[in-house]
Backbone atoms as SQL, in Angstrom:
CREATE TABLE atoms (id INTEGER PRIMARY KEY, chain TEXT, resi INTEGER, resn TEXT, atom TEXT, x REAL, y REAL, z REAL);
INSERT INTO atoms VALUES
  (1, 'A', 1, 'UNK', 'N', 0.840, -1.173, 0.000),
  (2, 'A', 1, 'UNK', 'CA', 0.000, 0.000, 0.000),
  (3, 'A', 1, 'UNK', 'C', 0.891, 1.243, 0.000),
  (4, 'A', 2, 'UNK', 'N', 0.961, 2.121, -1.163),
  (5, 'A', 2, 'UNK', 'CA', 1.589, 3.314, -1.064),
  (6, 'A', 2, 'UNK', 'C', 0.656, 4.752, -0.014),
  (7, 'A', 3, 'UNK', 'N', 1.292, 5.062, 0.728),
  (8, 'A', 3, 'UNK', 'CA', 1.180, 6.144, 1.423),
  (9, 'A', 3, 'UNK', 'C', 1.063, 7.426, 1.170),
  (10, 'A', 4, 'UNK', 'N', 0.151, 8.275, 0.878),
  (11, 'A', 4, 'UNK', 'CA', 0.711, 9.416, 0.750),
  (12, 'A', 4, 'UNK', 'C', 0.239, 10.815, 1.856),
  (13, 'A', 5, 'UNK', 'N', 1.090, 11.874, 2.393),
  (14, 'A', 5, 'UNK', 'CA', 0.958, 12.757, 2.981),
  (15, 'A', 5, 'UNK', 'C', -0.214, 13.900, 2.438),
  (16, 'A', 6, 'UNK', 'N', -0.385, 14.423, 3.593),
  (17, 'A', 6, 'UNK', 'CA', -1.158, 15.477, 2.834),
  (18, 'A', 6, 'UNK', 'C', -1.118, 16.829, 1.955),
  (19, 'A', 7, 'UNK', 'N', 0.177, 16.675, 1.555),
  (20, 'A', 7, 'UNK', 'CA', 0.353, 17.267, 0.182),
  (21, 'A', 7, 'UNK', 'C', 0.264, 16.815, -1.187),
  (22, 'A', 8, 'UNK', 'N', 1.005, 15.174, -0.630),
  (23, 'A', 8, 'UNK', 'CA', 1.063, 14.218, -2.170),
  (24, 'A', 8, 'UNK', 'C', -0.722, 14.518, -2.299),
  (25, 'A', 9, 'UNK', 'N', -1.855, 13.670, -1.238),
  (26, 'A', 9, 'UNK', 'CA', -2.996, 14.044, -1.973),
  (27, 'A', 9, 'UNK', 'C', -3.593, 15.121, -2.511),
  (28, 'A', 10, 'UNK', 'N', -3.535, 16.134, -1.545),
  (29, 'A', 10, 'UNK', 'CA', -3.642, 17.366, -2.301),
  (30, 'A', 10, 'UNK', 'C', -3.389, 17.742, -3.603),
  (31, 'A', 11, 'UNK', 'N', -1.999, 16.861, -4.303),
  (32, 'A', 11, 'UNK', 'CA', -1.413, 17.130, -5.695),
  (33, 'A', 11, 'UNK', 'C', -2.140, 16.301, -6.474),
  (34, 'A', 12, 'UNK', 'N', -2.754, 15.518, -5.470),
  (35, 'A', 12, 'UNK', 'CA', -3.467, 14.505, -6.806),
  (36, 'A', 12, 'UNK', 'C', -5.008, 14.834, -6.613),
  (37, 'A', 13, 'UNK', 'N', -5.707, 15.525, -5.846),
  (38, 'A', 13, 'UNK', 'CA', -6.945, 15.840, -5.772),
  (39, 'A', 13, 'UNK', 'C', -7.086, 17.079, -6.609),
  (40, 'A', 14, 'UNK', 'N', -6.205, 17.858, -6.542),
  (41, 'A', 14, 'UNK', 'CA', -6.159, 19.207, -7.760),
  (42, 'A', 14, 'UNK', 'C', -5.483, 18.706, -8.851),
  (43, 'A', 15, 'UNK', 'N', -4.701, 18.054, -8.970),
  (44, 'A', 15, 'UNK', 'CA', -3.766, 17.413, -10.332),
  (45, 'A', 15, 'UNK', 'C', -5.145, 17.300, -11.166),
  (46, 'A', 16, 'UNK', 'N', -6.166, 16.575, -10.727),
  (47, 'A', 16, 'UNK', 'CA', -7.446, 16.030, -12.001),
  (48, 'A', 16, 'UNK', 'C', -8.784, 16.934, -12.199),
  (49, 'A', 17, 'UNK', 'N', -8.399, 18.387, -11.237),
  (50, 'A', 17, 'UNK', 'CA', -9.471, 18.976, -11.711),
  (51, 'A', 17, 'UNK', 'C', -9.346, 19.885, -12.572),
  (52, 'A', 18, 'UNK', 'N', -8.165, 19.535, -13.480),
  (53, 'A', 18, 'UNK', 'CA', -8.333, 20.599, -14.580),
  (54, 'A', 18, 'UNK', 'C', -7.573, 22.334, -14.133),
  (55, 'A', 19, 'UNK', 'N', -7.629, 22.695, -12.924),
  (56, 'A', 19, 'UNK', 'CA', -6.683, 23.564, -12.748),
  (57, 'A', 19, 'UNK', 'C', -7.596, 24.580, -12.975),
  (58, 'A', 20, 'UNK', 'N', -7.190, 26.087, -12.439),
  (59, 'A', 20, 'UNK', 'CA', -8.200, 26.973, -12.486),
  (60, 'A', 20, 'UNK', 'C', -7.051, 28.058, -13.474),
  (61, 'A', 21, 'UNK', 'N', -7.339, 29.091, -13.265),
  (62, 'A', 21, 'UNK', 'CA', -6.350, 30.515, -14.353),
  (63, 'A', 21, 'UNK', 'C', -5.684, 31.066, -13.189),
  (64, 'A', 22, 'UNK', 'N', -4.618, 31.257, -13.938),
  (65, 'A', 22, 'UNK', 'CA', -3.539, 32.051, -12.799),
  (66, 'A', 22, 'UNK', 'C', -3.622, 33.315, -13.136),
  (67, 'A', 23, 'UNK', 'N', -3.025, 34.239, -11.878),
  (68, 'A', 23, 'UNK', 'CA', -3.554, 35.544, -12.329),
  (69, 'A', 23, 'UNK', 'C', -2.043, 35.902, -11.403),
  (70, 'A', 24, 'UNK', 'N', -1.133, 36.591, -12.067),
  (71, 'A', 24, 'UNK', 'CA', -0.355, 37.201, -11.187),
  (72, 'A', 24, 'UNK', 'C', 0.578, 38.263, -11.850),
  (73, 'A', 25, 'UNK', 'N', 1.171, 39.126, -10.850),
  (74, 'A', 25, 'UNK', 'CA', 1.979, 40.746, -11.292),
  (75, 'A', 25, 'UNK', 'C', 3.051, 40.474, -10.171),
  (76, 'A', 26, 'UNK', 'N', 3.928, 41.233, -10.639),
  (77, 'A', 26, 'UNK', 'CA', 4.982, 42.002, -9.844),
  (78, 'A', 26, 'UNK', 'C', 5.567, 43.732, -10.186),
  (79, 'A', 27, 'UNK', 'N', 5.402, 44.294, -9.341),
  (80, 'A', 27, 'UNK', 'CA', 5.380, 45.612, -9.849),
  (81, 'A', 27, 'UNK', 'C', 6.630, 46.333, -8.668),
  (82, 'A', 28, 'UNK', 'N', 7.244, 47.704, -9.290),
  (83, 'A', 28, 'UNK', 'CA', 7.755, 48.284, -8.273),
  (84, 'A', 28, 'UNK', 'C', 7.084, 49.433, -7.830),
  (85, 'A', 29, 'UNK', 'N', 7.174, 50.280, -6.532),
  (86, 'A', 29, 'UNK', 'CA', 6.428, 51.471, -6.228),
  (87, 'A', 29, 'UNK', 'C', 7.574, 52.299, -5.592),
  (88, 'A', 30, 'UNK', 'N', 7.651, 53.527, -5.944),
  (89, 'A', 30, 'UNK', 'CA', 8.392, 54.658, -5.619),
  (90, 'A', 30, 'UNK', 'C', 7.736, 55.279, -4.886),
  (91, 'A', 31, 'UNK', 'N', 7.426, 55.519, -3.145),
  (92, 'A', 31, 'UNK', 'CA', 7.059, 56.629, -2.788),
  (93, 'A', 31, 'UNK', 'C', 7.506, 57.621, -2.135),
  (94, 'A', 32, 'UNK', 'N', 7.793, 59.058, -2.896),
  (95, 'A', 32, 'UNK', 'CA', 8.137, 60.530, -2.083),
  (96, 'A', 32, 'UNK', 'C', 7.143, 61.227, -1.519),
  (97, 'A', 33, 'UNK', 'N', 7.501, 62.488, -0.806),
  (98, 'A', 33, 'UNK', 'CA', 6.948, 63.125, -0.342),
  (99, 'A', 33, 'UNK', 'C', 5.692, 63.550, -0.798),
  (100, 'A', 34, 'UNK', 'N', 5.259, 63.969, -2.042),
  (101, 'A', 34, 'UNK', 'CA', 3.919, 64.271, -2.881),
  (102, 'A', 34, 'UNK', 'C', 3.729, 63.313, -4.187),
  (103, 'A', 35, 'UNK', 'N', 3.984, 62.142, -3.981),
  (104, 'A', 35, 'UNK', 'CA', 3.873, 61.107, -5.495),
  (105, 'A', 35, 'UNK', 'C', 4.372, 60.202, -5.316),
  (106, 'A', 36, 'UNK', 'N', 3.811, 59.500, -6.055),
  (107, 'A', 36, 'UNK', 'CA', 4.797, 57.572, -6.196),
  (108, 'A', 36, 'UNK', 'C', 4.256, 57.193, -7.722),
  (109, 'A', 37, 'UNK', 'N', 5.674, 56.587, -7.837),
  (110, 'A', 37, 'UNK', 'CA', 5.504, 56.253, -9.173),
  (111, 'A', 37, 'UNK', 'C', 5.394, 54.487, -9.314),
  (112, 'A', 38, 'UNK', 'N', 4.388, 54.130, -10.283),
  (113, 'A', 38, 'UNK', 'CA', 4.528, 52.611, -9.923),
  (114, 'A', 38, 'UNK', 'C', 4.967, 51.443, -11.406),
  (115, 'A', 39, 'UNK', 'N', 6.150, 51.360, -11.222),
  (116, 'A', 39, 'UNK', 'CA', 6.813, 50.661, -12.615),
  (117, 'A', 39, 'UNK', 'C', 5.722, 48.701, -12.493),
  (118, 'A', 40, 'UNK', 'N', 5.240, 48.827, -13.808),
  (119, 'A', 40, 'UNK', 'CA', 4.729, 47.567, -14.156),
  (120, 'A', 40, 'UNK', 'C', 5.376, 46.359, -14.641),
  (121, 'A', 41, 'UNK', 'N', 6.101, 45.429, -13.504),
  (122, 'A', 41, 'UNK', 'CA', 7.655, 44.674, -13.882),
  (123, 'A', 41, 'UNK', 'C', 6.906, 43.738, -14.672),
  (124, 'A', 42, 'UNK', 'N', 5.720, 42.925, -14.199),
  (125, 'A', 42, 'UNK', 'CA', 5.417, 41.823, -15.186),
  (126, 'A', 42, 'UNK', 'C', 4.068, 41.651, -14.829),
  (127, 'A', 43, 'UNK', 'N', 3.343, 40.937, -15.514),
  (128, 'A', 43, 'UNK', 'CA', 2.053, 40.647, -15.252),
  (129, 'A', 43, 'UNK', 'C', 1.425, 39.500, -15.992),
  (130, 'A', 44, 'UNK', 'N', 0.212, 39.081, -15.792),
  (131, 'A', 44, 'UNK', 'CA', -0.251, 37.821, -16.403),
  (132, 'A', 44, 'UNK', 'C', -1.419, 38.450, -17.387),
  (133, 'A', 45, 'UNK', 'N', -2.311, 39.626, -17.489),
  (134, 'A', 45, 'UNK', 'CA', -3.009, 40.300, -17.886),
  (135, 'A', 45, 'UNK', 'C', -2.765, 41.452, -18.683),
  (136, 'A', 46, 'UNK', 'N', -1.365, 41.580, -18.738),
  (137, 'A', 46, 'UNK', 'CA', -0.644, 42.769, -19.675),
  (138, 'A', 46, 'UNK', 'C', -1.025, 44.148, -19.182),
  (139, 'A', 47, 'UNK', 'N', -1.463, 44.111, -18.153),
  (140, 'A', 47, 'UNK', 'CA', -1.676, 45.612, -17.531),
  (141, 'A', 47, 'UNK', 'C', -1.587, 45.406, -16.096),
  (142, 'A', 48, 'UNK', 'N', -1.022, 46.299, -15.315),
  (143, 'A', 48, 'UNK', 'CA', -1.155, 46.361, -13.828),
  (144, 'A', 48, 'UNK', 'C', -2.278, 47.274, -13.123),
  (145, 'A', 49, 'UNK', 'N', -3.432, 46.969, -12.882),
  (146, 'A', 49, 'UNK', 'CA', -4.221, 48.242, -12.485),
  (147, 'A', 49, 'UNK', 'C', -3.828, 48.476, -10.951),
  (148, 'A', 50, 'UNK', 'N', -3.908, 49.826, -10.843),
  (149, 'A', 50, 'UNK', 'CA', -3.279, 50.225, -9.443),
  (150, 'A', 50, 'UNK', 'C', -4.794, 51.253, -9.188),
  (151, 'A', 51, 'UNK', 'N', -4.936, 51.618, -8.043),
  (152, 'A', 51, 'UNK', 'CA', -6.159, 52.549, -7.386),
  (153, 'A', 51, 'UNK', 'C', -5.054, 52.707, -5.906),
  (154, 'A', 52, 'UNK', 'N', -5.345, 53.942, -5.499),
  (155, 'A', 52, 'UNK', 'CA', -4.955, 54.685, -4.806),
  (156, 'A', 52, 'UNK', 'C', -6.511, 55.130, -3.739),
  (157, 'A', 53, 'UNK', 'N', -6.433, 54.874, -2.772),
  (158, 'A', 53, 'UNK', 'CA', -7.559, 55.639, -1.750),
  (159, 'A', 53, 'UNK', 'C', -7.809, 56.635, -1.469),
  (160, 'A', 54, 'UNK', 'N', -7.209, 57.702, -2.021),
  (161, 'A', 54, 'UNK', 'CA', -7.293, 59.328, -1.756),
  (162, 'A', 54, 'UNK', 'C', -8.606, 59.844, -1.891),
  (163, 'A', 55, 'UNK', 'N', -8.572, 61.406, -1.244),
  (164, 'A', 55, 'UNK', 'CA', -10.111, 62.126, -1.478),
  (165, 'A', 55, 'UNK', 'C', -10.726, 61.809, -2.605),
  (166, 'A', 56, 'UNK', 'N', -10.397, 62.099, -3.694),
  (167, 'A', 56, 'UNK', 'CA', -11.049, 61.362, -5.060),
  (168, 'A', 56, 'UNK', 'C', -9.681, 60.523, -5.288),
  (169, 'A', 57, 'UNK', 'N', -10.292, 59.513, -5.310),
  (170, 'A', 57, 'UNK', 'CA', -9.442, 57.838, -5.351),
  (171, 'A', 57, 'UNK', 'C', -9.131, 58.177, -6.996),
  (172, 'A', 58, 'UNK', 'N', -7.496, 57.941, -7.012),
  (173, 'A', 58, 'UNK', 'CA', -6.741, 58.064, -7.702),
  (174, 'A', 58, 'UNK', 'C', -6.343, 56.288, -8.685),
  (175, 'A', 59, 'UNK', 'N', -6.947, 56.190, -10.152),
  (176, 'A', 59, 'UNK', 'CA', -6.668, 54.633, -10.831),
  (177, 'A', 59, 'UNK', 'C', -5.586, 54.659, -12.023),
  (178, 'A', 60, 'UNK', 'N', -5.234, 53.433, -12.118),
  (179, 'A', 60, 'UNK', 'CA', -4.353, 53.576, -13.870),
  (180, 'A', 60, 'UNK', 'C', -4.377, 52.261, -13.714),
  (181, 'A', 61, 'UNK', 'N', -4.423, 52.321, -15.323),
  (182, 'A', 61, 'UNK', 'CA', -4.096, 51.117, -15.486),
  (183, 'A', 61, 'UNK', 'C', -2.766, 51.062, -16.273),
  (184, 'A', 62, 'UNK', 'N', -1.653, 50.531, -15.777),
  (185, 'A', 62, 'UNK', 'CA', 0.011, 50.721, -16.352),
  (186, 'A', 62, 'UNK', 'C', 0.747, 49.053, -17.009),
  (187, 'A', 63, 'UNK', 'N', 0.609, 49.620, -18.752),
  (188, 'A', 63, 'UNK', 'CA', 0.933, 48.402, -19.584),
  (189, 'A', 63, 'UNK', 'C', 2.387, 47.528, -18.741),
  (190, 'A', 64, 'UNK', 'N', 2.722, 46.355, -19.238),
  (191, 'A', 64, 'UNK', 'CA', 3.396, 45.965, -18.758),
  (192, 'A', 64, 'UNK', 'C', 4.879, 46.432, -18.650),
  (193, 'A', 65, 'UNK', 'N', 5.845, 46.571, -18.166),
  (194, 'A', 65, 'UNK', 'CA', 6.994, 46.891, -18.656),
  (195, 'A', 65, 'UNK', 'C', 7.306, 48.870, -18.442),
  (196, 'A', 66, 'UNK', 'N', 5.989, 49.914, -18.315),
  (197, 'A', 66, 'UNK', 'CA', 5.948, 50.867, -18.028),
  (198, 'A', 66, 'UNK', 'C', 5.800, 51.251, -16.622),
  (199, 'A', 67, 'UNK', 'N', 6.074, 52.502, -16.746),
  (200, 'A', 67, 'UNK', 'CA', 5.711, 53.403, -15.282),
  (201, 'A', 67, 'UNK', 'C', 4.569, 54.377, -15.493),
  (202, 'A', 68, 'UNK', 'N', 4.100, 54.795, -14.271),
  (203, 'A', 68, 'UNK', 'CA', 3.198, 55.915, -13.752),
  (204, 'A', 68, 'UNK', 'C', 3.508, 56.780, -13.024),
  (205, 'A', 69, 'UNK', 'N', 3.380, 57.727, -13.103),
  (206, 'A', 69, 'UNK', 'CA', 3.113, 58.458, -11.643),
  (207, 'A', 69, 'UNK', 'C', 2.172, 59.243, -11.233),
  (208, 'A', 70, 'UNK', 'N', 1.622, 59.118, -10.132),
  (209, 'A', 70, 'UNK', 'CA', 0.624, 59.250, -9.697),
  (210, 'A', 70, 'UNK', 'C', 0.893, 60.410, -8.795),
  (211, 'A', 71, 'UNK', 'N', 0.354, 61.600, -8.710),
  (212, 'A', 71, 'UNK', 'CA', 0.882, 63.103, -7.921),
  (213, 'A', 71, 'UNK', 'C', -0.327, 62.914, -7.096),
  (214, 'A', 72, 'UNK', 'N', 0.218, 63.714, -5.510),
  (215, 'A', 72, 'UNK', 'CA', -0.583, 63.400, -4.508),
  (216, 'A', 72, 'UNK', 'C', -0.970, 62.710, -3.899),
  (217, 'A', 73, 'UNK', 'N', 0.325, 61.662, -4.144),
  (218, 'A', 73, 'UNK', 'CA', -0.274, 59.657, -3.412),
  (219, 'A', 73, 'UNK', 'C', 0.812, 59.967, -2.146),
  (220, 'A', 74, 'UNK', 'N', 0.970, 60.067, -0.993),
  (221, 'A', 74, 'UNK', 'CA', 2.020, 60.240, 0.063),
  (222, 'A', 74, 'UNK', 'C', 1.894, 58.972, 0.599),
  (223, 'A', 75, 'UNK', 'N', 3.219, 59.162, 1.880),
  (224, 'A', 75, 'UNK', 'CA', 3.406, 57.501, 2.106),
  (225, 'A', 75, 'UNK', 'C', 2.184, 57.684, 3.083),
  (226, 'A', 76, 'UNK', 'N', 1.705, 56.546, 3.497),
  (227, 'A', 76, 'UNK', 'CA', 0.508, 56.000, 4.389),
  (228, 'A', 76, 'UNK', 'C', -0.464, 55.937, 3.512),
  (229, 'A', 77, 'UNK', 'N', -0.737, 56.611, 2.543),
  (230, 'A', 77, 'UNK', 'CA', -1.913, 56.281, 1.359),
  (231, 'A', 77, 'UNK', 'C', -2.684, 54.946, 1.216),
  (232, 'A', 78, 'UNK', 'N', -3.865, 54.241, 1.199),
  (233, 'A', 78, 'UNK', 'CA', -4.276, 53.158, 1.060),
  (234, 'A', 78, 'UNK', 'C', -3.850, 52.939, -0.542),
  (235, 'A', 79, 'UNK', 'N', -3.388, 51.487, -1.128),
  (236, 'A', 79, 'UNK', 'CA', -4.224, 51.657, -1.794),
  (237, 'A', 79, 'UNK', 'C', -3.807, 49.571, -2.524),
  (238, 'A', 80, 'UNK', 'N', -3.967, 49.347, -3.834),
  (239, 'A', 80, 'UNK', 'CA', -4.349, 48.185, -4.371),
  (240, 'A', 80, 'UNK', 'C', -4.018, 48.152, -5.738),
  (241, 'A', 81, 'UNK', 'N', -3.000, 46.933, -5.692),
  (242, 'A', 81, 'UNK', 'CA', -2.686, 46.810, -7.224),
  (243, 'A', 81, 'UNK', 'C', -3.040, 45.021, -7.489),
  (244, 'A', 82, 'UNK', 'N', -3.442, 45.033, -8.481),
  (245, 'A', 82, 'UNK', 'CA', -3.834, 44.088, -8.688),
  (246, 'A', 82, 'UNK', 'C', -3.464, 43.239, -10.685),
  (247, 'A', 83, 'UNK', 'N', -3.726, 42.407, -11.187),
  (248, 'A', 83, 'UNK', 'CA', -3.664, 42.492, -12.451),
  (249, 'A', 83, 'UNK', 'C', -4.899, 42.110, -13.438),
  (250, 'A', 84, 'UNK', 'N', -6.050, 42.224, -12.621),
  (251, 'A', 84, 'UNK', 'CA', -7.681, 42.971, -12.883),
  (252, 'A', 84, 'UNK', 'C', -7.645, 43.694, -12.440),
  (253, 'A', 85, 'UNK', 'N', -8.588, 44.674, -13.247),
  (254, 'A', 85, 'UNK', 'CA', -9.628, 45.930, -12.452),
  (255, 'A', 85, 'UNK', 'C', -9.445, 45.788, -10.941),
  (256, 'A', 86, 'UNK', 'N', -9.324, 47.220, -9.893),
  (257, 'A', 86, 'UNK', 'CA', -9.409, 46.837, -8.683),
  (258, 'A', 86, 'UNK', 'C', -10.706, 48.124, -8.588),
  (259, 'A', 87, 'UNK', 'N', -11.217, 46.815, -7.596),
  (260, 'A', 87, 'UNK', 'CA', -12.615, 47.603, -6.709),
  (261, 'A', 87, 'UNK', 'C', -12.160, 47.882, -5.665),
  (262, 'A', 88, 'UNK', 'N', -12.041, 49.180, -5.022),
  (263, 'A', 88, 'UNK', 'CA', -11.286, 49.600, -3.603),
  (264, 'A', 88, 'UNK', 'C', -12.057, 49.363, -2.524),
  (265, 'A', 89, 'UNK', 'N', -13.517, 49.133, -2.937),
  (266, 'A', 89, 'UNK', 'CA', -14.022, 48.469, -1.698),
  (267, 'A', 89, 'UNK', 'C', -14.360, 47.251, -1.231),
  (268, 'A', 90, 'UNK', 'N', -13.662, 46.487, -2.146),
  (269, 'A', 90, 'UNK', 'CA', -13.202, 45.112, -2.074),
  (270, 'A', 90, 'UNK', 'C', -12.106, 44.385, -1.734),
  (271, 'A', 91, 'UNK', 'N', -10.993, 45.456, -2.336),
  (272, 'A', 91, 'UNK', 'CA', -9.619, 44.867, -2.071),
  (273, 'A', 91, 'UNK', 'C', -9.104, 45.138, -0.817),
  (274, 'A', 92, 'UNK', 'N', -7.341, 43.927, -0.511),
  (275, 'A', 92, 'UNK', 'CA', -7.143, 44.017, 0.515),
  (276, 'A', 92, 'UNK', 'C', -6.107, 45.141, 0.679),
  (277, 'A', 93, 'UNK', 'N', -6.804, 46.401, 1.165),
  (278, 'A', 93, 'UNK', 'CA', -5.858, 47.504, 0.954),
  (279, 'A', 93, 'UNK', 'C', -4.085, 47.809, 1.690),
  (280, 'A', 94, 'UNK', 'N', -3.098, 47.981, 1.603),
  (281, 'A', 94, 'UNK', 'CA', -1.887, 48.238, 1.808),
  (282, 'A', 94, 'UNK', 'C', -1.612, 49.816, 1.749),
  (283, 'A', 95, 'UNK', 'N', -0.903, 50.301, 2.770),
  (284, 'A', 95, 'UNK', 'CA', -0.864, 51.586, 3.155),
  (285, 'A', 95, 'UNK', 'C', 1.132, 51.619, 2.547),
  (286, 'A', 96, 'UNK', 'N', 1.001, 52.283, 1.725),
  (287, 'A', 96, 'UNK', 'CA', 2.399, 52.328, 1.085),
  (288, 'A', 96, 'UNK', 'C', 3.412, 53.287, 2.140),
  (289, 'A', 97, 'UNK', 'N', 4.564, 53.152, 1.983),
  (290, 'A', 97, 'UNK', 'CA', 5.500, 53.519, 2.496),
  (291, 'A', 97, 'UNK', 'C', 6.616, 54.336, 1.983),
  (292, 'A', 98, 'UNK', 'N', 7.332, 55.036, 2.508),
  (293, 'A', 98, 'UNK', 'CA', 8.461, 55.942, 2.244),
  (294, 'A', 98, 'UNK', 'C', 9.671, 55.244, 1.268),
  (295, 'A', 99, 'UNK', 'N', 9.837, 55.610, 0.148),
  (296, 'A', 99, 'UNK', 'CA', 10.994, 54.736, -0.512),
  (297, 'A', 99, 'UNK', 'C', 10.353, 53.688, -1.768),
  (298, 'A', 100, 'UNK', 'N', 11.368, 52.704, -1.777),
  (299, 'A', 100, 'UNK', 'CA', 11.051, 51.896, -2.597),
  (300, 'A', 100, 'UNK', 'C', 10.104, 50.558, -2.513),
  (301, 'A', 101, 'UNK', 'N', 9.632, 50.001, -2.952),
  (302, 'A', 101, 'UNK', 'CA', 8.732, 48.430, -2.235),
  (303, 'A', 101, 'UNK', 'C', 8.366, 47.832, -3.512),
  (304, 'A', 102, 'UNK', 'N', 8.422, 46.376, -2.910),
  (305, 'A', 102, 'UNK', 'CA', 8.288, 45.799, -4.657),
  (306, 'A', 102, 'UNK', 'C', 7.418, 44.644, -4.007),
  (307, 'A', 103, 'UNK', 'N', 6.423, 44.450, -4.506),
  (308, 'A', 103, 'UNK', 'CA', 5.311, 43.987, -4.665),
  (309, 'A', 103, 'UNK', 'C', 5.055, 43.027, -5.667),
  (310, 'A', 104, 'UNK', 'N', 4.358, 41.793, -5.123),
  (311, 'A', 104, 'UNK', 'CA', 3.932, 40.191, -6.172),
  (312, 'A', 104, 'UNK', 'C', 2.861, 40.017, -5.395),
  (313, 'A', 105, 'UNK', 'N', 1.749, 39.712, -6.668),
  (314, 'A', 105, 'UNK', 'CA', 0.762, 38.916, -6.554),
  (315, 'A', 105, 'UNK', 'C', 0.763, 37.674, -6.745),
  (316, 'A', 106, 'UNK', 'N', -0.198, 36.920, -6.777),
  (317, 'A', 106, 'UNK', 'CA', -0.221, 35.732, -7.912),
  (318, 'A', 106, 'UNK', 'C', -1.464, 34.742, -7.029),
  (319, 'A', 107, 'UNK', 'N', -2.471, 34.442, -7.828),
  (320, 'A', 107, 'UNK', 'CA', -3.610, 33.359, -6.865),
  (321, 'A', 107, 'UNK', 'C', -4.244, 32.504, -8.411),
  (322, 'A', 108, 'UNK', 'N', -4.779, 31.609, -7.933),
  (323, 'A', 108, 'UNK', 'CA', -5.199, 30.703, -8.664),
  (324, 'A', 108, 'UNK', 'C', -7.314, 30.840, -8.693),
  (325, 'A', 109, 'UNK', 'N', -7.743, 30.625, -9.630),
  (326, 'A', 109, 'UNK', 'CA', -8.972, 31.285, -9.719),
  (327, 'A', 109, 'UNK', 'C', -9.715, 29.520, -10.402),
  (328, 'A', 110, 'UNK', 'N', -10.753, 29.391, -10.256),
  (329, 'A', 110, 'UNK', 'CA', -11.426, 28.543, -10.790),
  (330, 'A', 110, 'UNK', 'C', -12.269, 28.521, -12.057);
């Protein structure tokens, strides 16, 4: 009788269902004193959409391989990058920081 742990099954209980769509980005974010700029390193969707939480919530959507910058985003800012559309009152928001930060997504969808 072969044995297996609960990962081997796991690999074989998802191994046969066909697998769902991957969805994932990696991006960099620059933030100064009045702006951050957010370079689009890679993505699975060819665009990085970013939203910002500000008084009027600040969006882009930034092709792959480009930058943005976004004026008036300071550090503590909420906000959500994703590589769909982001709904800001859905997502799990991140309060950006002073400097540089580099950021990966990636989840599996059904």
């Amino acid at each position: 009788m072969v044995r297996l742990g609960v990962a081997g099954l796991a690999a074989l209980l998802l191994g046969g269902c066909g697998g769902g769509e991957r969805s994932a980005l990696s991006v960099s974010l620059r933030a100064e004193s009045s702006a951050a700029t957010v370079q689009c390193v890679d993505t699975s969707s060819g665009l990085c959409h970013v939203a910002f939480a500000t008084a009027t919530p600040l969006r882009g959507d930034i092709p792959k391989g480009e930058s943005r910058r976004f004026e008036g985003v300071v550090p503590g800012t909420p906000m959500c990058i994703e590589p769909e559309p982001v709904d800001l009152s859905k997502c799990n928001r991140t309060a950006i920081k002073q400097g540089t930060q580099k950021i990966a997504r990636s989840r599996v969808t059904s």
